[in-house]
mmJSON file of the N, C-alpha and C atoms, coordinates in Angstrom:
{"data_MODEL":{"atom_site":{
"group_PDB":["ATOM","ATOM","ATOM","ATOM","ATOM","ATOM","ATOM","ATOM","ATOM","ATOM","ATOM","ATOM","ATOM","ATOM","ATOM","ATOM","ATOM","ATOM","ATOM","ATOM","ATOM","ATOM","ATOM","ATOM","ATOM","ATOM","ATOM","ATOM","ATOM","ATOM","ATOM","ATOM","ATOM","ATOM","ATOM","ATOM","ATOM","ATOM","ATOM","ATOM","ATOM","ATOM","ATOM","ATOM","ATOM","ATOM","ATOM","ATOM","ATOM","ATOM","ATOM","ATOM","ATOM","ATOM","ATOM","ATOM","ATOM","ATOM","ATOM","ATOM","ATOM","ATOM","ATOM","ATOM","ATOM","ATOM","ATOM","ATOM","ATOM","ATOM","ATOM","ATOM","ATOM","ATOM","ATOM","ATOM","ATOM","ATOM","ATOM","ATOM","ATOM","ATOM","ATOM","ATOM","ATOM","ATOM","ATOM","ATOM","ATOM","ATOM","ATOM","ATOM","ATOM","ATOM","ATOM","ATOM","ATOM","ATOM","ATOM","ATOM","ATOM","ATOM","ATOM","ATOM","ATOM","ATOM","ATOM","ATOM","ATOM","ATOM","ATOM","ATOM","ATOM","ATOM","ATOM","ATOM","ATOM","ATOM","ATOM","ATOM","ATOM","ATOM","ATOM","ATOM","ATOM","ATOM","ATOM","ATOM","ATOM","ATOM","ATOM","ATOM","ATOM","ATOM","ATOM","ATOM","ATOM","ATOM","ATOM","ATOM","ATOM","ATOM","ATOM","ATOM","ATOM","ATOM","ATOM","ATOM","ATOM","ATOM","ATOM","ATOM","ATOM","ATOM","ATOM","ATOM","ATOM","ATOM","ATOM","ATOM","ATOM","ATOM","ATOM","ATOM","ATOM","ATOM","ATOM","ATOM","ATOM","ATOM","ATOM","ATOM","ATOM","ATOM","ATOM","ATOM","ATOM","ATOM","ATOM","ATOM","ATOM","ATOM","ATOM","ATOM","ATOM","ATOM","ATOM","ATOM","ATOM","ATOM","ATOM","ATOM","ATOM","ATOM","ATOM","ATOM","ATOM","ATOM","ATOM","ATOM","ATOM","ATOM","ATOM","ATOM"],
"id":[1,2,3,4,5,6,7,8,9,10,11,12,13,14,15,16,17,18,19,20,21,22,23,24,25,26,27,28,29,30,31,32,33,34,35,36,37,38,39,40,41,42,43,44,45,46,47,48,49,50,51,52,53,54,55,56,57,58,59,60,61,62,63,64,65,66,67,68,69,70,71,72,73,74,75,76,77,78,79,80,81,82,83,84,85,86,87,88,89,90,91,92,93,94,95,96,97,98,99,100,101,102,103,104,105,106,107,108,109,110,111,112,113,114,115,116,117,118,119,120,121,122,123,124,125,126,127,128,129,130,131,132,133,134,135,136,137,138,139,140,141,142,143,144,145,146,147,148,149,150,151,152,153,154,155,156,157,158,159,160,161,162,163,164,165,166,167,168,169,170,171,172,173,174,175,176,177,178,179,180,181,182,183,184,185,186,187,188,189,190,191,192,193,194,195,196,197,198,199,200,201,202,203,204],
"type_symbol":["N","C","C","N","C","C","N","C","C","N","C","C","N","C","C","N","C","C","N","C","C","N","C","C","N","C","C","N","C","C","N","C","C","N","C","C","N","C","C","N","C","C","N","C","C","N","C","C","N","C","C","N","C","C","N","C","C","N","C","C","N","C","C","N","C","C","N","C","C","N","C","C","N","C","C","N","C","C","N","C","C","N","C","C","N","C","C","N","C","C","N","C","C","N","C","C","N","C","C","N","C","C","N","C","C","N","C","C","N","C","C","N","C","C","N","C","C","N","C","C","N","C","C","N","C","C","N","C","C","N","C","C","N","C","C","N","C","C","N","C","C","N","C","C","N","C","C","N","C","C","N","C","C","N","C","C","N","C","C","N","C","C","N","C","C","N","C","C","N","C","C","N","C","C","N","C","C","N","C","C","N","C","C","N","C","C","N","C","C","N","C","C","N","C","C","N","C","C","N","C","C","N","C","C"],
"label_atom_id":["N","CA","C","N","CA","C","N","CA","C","N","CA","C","N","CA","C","N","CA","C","N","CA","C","N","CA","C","N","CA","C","N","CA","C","N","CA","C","N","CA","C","N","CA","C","N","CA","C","N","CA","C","N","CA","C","N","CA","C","N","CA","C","N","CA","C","N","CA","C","N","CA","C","N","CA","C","N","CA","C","N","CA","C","N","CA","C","N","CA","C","N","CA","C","N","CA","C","N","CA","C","N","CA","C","N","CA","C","N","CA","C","N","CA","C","N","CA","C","N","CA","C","N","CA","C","N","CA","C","N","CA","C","N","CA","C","N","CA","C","N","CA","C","N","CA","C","N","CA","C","N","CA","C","N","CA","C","N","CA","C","N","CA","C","N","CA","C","N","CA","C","N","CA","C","N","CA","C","N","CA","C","N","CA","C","N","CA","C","N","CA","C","N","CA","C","N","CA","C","N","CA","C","N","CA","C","N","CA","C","N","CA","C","N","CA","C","N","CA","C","N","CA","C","N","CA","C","N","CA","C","N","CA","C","N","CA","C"],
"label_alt_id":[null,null,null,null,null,null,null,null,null,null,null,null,null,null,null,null,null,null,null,null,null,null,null,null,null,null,null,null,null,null,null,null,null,null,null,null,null,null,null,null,null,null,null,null,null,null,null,null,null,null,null,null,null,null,null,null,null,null,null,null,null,null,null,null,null,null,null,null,null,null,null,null,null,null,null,null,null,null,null,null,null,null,null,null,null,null,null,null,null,null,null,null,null,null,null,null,null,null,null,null,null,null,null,null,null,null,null,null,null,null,null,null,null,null,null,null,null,null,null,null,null,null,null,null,null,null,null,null,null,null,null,null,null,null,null,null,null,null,null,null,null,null,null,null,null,null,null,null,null,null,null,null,null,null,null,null,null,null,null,null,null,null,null,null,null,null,null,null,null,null,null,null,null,null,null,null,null,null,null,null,null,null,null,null,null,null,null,null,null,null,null,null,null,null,null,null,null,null,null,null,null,null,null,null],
"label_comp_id":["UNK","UNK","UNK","UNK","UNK","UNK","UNK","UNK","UNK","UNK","UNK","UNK","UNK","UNK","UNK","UNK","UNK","UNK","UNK","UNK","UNK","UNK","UNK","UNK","UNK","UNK","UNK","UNK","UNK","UNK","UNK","UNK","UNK","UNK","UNK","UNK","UNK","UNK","UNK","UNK","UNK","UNK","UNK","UNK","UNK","UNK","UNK","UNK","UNK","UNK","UNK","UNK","UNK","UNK","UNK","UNK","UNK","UNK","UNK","UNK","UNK","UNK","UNK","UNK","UNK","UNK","UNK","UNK","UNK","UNK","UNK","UNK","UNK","UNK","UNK","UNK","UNK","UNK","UNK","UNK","UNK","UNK","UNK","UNK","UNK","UNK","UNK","UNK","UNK","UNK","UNK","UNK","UNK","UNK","UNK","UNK","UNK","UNK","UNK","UNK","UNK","UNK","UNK","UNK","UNK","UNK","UNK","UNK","UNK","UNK","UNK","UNK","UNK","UNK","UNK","UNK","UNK","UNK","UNK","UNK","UNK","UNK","UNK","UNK","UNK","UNK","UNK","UNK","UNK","UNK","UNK","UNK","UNK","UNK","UNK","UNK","UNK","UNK","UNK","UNK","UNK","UNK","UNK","UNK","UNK","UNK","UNK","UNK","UNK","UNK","UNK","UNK","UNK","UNK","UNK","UNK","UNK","UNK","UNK","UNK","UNK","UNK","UNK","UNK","UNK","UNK","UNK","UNK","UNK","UNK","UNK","UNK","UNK","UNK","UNK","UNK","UNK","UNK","UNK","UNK","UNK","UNK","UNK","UNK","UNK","UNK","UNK","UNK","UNK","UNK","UNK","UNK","UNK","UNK","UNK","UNK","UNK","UNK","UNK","UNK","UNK","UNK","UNK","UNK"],
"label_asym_id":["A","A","A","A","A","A","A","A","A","A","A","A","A","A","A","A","A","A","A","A","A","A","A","A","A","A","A","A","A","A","A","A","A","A","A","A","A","A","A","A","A","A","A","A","A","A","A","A","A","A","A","A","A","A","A","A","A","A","A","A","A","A","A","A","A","A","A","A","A","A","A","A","A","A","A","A","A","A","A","A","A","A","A","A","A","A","A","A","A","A","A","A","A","A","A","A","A","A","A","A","A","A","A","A","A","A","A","A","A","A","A","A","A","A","A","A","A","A","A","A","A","A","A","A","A","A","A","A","A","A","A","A","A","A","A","A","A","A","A","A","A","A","A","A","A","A","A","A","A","A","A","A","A","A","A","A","A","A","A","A","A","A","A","A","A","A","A","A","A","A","A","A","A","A","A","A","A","A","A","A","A","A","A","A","A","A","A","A","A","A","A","A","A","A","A","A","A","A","A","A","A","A","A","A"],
"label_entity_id":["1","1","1","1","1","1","1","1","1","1","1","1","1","1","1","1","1","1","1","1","1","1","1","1","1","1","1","1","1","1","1","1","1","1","1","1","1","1","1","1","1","1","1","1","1","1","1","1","1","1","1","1","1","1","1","1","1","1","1","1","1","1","1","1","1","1","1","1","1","1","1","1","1","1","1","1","1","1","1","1","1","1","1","1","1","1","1","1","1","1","1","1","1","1","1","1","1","1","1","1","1","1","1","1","1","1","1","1","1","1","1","1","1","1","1","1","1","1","1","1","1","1","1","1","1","1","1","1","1","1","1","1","1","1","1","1","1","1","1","1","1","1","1","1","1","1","1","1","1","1","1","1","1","1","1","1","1","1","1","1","1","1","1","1","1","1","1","1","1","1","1","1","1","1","1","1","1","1","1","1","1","1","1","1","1","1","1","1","1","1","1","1","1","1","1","1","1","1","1","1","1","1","1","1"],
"label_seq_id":[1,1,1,2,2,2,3,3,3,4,4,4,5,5,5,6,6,6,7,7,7,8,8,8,9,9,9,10,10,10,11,11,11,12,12,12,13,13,13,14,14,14,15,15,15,16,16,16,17,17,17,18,18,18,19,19,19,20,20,20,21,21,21,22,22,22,23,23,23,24,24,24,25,25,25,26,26,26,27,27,27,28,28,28,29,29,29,30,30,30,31,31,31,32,32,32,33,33,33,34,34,34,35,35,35,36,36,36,37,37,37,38,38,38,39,39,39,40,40,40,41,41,41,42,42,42,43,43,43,44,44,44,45,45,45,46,46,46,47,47,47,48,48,48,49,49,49,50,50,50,51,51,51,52,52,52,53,53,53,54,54,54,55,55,55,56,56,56,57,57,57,58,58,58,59,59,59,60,60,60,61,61,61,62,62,62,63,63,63,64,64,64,65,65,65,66,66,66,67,67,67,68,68,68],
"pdbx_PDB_ins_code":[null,null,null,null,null,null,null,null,null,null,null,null,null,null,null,null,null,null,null,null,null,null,null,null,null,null,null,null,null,null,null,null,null,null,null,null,null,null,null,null,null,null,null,null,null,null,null,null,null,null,null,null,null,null,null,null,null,null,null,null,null,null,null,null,null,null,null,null,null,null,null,null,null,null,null,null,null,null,null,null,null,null,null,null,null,null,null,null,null,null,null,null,null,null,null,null,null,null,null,null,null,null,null,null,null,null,null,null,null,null,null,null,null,null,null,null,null,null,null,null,null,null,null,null,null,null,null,null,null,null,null,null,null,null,null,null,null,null,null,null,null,null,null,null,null,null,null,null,null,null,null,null,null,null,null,null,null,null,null,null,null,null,null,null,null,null,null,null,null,null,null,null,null,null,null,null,null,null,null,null,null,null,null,null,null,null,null,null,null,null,null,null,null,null,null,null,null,null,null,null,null,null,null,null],
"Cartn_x":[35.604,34.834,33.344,32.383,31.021,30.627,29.36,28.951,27.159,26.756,25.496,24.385,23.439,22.492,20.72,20.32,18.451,17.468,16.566,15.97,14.073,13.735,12.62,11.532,10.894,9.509,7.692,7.069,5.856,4.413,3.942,2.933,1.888,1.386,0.08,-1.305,-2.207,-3.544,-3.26,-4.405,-4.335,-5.83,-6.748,-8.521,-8.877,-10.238,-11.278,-11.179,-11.126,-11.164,-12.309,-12.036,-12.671,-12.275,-13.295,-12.503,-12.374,-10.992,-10.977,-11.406,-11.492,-11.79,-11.384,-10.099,-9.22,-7.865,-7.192,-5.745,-4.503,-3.668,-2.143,-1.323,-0.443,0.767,1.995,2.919,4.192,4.54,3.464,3.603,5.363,5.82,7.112,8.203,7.909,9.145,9.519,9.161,9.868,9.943,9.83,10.743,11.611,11.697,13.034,14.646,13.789,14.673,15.033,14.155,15.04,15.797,15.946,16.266,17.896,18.146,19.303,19.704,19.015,19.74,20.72,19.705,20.659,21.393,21.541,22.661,23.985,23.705,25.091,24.81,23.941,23.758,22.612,23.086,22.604,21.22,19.937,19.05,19.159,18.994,19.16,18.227,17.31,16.203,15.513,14.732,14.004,13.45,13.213,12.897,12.258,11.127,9.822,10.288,9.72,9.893,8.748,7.872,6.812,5.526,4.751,3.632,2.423,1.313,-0.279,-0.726,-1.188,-1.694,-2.773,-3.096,-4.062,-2.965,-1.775,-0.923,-0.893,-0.595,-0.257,1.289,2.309,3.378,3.341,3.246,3.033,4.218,5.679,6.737,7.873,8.657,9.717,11.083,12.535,13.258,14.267,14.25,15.148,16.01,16.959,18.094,19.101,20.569,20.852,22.358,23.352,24.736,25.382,26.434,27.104,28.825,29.319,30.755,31.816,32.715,33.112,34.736],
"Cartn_y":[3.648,2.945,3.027,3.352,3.422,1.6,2.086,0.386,0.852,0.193,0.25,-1.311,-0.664,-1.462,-1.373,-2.375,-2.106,-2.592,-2.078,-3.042,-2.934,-4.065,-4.013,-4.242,-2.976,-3.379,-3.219,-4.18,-3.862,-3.409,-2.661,-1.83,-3.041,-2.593,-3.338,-2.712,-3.538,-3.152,-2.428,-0.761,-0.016,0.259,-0.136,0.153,0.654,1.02,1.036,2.638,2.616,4.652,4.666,5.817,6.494,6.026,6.902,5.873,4.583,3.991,2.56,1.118,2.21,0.895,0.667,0.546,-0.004,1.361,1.339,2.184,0.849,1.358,0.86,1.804,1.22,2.01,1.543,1.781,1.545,1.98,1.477,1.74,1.532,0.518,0.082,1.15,2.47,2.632,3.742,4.762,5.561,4.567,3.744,3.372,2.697,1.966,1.459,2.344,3.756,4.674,5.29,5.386,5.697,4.867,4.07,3.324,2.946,2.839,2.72,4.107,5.323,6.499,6.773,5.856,5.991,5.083,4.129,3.491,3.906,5.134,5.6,5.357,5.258,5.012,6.456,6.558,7.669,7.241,7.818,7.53,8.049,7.211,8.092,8.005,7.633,7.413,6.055,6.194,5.082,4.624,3.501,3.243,1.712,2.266,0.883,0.205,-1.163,-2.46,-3.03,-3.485,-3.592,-2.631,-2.913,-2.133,-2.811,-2.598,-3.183,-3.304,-3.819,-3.515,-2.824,-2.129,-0.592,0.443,0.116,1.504,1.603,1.275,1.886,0.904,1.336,0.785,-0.284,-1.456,-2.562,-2.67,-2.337,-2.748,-1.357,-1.61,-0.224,-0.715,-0.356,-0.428,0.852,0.529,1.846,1.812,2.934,2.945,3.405,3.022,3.096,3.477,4.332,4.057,4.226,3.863,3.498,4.015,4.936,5.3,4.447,3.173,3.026,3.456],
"Cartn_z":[1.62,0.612,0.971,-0.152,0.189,-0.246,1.242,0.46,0.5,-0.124,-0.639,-0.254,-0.167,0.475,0.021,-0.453,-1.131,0.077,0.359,1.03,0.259,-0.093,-0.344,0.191,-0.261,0.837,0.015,0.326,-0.417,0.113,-0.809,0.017,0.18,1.752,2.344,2.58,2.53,2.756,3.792,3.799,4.472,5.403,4.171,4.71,2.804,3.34,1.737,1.82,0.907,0.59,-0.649,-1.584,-2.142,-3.754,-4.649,-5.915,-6.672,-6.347,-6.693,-5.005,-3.897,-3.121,-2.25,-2.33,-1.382,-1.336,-0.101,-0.019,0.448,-0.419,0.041,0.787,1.03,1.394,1.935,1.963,2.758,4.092,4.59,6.39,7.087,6.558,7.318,6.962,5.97,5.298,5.706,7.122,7.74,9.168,9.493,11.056,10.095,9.106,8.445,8.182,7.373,7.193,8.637,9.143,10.661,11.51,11.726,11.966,11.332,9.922,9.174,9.806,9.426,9.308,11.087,12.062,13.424,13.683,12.724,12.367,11.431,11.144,10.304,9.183,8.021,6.79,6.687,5.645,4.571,3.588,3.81,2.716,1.586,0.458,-0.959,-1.607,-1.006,-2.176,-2.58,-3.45,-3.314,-5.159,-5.306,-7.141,-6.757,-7.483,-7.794,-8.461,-7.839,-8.308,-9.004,-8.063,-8.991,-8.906,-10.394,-10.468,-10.724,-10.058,-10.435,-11.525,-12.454,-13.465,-13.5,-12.179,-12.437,-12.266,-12.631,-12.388,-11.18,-9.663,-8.536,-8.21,-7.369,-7.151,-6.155,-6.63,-5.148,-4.475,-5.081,-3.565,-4.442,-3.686,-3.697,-2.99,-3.52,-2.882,-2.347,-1.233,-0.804,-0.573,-0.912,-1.312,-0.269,0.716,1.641,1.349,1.691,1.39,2.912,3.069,4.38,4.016,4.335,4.651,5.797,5.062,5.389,5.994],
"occupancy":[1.0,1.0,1.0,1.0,1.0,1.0,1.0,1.0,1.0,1.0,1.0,1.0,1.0,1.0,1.0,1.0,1.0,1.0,1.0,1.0,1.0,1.0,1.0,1.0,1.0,1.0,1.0,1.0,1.0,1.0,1.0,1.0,1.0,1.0,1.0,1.0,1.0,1.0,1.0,1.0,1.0,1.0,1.0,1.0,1.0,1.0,1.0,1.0,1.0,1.0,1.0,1.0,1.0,1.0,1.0,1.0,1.0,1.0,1.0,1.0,1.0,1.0,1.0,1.0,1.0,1.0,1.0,1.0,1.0,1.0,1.0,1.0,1.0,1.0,1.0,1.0,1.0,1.0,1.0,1.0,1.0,1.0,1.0,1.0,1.0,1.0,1.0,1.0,1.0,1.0,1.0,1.0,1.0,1.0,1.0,1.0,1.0,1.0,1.0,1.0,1.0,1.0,1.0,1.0,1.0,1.0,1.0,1.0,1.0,1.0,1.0,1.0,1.0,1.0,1.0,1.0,1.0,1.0,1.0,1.0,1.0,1.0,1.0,1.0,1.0,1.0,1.0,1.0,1.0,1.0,1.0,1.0,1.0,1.0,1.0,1.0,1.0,1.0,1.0,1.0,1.0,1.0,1.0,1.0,1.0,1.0,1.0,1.0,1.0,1.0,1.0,1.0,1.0,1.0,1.0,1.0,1.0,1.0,1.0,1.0,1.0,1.0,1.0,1.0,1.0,1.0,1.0,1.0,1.0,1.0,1.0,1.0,1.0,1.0,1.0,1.0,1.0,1.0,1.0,1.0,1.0,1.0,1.0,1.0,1.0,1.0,1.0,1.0,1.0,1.0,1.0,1.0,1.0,1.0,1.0,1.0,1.0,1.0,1.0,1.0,1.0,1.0,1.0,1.0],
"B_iso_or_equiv":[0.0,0.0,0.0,0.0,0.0,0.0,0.0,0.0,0.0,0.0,0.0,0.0,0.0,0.0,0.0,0.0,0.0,0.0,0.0,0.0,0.0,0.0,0.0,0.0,0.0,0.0,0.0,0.0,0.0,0.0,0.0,0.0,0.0,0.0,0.0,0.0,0.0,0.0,0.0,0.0,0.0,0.0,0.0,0.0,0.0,0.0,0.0,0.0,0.0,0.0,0.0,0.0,0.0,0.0,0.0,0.0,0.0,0.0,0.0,0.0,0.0,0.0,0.0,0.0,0.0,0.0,0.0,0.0,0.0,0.0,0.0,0.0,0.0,0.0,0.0,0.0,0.0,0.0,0.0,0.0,0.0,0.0,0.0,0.0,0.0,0.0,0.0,0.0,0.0,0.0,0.0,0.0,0.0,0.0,0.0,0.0,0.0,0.0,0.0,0.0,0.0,0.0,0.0,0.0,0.0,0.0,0.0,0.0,0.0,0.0,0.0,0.0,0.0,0.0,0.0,0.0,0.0,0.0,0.0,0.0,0.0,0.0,0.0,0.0,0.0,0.0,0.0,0.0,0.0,0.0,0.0,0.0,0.0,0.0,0.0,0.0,0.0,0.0,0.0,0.0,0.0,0.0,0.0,0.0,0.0,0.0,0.0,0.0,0.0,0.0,0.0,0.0,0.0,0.0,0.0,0.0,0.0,0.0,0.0,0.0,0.0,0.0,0.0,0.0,0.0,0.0,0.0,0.0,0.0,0.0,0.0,0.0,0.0,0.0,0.0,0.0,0.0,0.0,0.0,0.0,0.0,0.0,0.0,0.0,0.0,0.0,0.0,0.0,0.0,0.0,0.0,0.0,0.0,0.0,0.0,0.0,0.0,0.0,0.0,0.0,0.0,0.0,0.0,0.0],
"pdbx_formal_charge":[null,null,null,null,null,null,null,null,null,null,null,null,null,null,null,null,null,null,null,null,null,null,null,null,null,null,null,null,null,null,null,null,null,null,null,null,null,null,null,null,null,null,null,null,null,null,null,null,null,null,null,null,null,null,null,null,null,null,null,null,null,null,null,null,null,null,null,null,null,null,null,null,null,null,null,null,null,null,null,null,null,null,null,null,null,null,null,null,null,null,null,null,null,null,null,null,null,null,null,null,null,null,null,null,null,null,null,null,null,null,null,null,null,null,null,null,null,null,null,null,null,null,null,null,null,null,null,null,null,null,null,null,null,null,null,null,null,null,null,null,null,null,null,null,null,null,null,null,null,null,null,null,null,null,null,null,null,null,null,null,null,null,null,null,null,null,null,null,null,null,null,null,null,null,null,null,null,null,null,null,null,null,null,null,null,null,null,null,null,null,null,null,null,null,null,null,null,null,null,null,null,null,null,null],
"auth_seq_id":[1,1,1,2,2,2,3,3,3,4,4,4,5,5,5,6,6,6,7,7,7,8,8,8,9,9,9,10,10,10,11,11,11,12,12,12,13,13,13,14,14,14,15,15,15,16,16,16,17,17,17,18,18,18,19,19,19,20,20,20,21,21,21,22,22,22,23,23,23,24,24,24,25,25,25,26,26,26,27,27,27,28,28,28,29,29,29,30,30,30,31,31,31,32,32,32,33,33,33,34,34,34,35,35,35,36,36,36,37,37,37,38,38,38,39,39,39,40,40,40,41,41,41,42,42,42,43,43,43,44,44,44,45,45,45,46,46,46,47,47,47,48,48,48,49,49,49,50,50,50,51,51,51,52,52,52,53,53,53,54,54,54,55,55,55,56,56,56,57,57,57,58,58,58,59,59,59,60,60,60,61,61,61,62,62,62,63,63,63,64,64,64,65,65,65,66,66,66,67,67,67,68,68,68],
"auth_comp_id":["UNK","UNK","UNK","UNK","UNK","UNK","UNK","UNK","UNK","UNK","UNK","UNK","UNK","UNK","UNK","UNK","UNK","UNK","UNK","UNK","UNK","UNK","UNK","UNK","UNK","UNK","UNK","UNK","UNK","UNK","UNK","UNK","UNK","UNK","UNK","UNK","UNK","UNK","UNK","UNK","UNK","UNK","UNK","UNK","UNK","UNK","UNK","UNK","UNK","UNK","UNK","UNK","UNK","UNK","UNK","UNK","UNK","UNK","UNK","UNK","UNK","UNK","UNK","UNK","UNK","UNK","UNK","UNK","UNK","UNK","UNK","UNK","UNK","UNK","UNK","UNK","UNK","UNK","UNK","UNK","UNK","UNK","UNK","UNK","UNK","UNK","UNK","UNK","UNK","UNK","UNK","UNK","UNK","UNK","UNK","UNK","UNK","UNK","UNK","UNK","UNK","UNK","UNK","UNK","UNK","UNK","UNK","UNK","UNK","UNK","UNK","UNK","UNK","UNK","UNK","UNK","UNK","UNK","UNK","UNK","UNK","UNK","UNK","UNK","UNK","UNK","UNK","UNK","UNK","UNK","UNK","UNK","UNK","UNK","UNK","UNK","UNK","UNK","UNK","UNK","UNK","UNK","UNK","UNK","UNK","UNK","UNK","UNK","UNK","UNK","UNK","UNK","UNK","UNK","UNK","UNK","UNK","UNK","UNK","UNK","UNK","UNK","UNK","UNK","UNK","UNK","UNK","UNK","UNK","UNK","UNK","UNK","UNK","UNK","UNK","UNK","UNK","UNK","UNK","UNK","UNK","UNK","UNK","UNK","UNK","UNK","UNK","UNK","UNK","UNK","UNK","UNK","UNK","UNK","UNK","UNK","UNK","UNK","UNK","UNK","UNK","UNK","UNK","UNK"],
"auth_asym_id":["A","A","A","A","A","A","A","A","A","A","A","A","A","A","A","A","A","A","A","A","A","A","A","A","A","A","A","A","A","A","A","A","A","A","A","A","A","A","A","A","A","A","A","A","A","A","A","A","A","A","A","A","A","A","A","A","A","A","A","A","A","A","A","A","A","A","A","A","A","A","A","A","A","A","A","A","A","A","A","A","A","A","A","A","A","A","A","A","A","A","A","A","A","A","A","A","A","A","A","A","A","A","A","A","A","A","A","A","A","A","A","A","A","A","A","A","A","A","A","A","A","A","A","A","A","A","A","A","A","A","A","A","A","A","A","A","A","A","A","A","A","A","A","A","A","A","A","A","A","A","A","A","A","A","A","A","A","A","A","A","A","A","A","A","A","A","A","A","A","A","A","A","A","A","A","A","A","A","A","A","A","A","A","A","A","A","A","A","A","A","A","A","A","A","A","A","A","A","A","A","A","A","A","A"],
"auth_atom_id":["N","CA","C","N","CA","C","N","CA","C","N","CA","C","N","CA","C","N","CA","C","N","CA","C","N","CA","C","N","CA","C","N","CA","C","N","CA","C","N","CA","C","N","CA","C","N","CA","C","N","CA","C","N","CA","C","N","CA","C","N","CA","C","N","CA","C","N","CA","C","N","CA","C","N","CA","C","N","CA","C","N","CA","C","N","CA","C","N","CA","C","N","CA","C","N","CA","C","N","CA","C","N","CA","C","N","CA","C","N","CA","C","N","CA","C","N","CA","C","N","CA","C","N","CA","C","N","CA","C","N","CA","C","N","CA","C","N","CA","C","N","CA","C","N","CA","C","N","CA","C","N","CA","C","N","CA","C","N","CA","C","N","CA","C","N","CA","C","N","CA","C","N","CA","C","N","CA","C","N","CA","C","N","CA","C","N","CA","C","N","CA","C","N","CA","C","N","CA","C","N","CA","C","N","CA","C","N","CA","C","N","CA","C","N","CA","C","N","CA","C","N","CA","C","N","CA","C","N","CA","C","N","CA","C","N","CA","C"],
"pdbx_PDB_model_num":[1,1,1,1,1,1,1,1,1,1,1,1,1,1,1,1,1,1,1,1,1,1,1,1,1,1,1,1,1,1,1,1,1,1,1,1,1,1,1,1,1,1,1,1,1,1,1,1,1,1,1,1,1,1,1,1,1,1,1,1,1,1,1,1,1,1,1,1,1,1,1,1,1,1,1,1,1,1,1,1,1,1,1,1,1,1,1,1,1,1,1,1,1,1,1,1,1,1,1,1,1,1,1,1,1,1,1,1,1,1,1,1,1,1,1,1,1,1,1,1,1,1,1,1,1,1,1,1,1,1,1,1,1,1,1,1,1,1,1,1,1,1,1,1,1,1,1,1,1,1,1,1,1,1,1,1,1,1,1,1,1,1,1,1,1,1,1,1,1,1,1,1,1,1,1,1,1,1,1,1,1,1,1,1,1,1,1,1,1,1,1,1,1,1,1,1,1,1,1,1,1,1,1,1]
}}}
């Protein structure tokens, strides 16, 4: 049986860039995926949750499946 797992994470202040100002990002979201993945779970991907109202993605959930 597969089991399935979300974990959400939202992007954080990164420093001021170019443009609009400021950079985001999802710093936490490769030691997370590594981390599951040396735990025996499979990454599948990932689908936004929320969005800025300047259009950039503030959090994301990623998507995990596990073979039981």
């Amino acid at each position: 049986m597969k089991k399935v797992d979300f974990v959400k994470i939202k992007a954080e202040f990164w420093g001021f860039g170019f443009g609009k100002g400021t950079s985001y990002g999802f710093n936490k979201a490769e030691d997370i995926i590594r981390e599951r993945i040396e735990n025996g779970w499979e990454f599948c991907g990932y689908i936004p949750i929320e969005m800025r109202g300047t259009g950039e993605i503030q959090s994301i959930s990623l998507i995990f499946q596990y073979e039981e």
